[in-house]
C-alpha positions, 0 to 999 in steps of 0.5 A: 500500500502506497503510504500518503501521510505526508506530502511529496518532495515537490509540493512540500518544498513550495509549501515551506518556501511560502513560510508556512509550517507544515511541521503543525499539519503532521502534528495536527494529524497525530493528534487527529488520528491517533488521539485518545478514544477516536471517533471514525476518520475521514478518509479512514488511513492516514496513508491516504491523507496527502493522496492527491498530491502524490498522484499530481505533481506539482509540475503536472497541475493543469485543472484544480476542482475543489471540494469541500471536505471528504466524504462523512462516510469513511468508506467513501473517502480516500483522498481524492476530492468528488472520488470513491476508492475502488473498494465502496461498493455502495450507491454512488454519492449524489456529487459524483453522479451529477459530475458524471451526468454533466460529462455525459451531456458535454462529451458524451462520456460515460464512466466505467469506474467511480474511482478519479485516479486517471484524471489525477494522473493526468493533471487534475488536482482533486483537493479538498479545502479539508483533508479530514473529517472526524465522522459525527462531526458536524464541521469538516476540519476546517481551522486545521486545513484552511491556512495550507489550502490557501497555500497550496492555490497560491503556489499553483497561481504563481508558479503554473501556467494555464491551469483551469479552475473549476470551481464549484459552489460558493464554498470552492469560489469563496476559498479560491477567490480568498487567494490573490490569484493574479496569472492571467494564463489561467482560466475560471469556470464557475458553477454550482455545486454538484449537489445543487439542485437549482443555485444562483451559479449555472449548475453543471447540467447547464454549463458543463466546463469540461469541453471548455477547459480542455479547448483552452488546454489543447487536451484531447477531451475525449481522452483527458476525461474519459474514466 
C-alpha cells in the first residue's frame, strides 16, 4: 500500500518556501488520528491523507476542482476530492453522479469506474479545502486545513501556467477567490455545486466546463476525461 501521510518532495518544498509550517499539519494529524478514544476518520488511513498530491505533481497541475471536505462516510473517502476508492461498493454519492451526468451531456462520456485516479494522473488536482473529517462531526476540519489550502492555490497561481479552475459552489469560489490569484494564463469556470439542485451559479447540467477547459488546454477531451 502506497503510504500518503505526508506530502511529496515537490509540493512540500513550495509549501515551506511560502513560510508556512507544515511541521503543525503532521502534528495536527497525530493528534487527529491517533488521539485518545477516536471517533471514525475521514478518509479512514492516514496513508491516504496527502493522496492527491502524490498522484499530481506539482509540475503536472493543469485543472484544480475543489471540494469541500471528504466524504462523512469513511468508506467513501480516500483522498481524492468528488472520488470513491475502488473498494465502496455502495450507491454512488449524489456529487459524483451529477459530475458524471454533466460529462455525459458535454462529451458524451460515460464512466466505467467511480474511482478519479486517471484524471489525477493526468493533471487534475482533486483537493479538498479539508483533508479530514472526524465522522459525527458536524464541521469538516476546517481551522486545521484552511491556512495550507490557501497555500497550496497560491503556489499553483504563481508558479503554473494555464491551469483551469473549476470551481464549484460558493464554498470552492469563496476559498479560491480568498487567494490573490493574479496569472492571467489561467482560466475560471464557475458553477454550482454538484449537489445543487437549482443555485444562483449555472449548475453543471447547464454549463458543463469540461469541453471548455480542455479547448483552452489543447487536451484531447475525449481522452483527458474519459474514466
Amino acid at each position: 500500500m502506497n503510504d500518503y501521510a505526508r506530502l511529496p518532495e515537490d509540493w512540500a518544498r513550495a509549501v515551506a518556501a511560502t513560510g508556512y509550517d507544515l511541521a503543525q499539519v503532521y502534528a495536527a494529524l497525530d493528534n487527529i488520528y491517533g488521539g485518545p478514544g477516536t471517533h471514525p476518520i475521514s478518509p479512514p488511513a492516514r496513508a491516504d491523507v496527502f493522496r492527491a498530491f502524490h498522484l499530481t505533481p506539482l509540475a503536472d497541475v493543469r485543472v484544480v476542482i475543489i471540494g469541500e471536505d471528504p466524504y462523512p462516510d469513511p468508506s467513501q473517502a480516500h483522498g481524492l476530492a468528488f472520488s470513491t476508492p475502488p473498494t465502496y461498493l455502495g450507491e454512488r454519492p449524489t456529487s459524483l453522479g451529477r459530475i458524471f451526468g454533466a460529462l455525459r451531456r458535454d462529451l458524451g462520456l460515460l464512466p466505467s469506474q467511480d474511482d478519479l485516479s486517471p484524471w489525477a494522473q493526468r493533471g487534475v488536482l482533486l483537493l479538498n479545502v479539508a483533508l479530514t473529517h472526524r465522522a459525527g462531526s458536524a464541521m469538516p476540519d476546517l481551522p486545521t486545513w484552511r491556512r495550507f489550502t490557501e497555500e497550496v492555490l497560491g503556489v499553483i497561481d504563481r508558479q503554473l501556467q494555464e491551469v483551469a479552475w473549476l470551481l464549484w459552489g460558493d464554498f470552492a469560489n469563496d476559498i479560491a477567490d480568498s487567494v490573490p490569484r493574479t496569472n492571467q494564463r489561467h482560466r475560471t469556470f464557475r458553477n454550482a455545486h454538484p449537489r445543487a439542485g437549482r443555485a444562483k451559479r449555472s449548475t453543471l447540467a447547464q454549463s458543463p466546463p469540461f469541453l471548455a477547459a480542455s479547448t483552452f488546454l489543447g487536451t484531447d477531451p475525449h481522452i483527458y476525461w474519459t474514466l
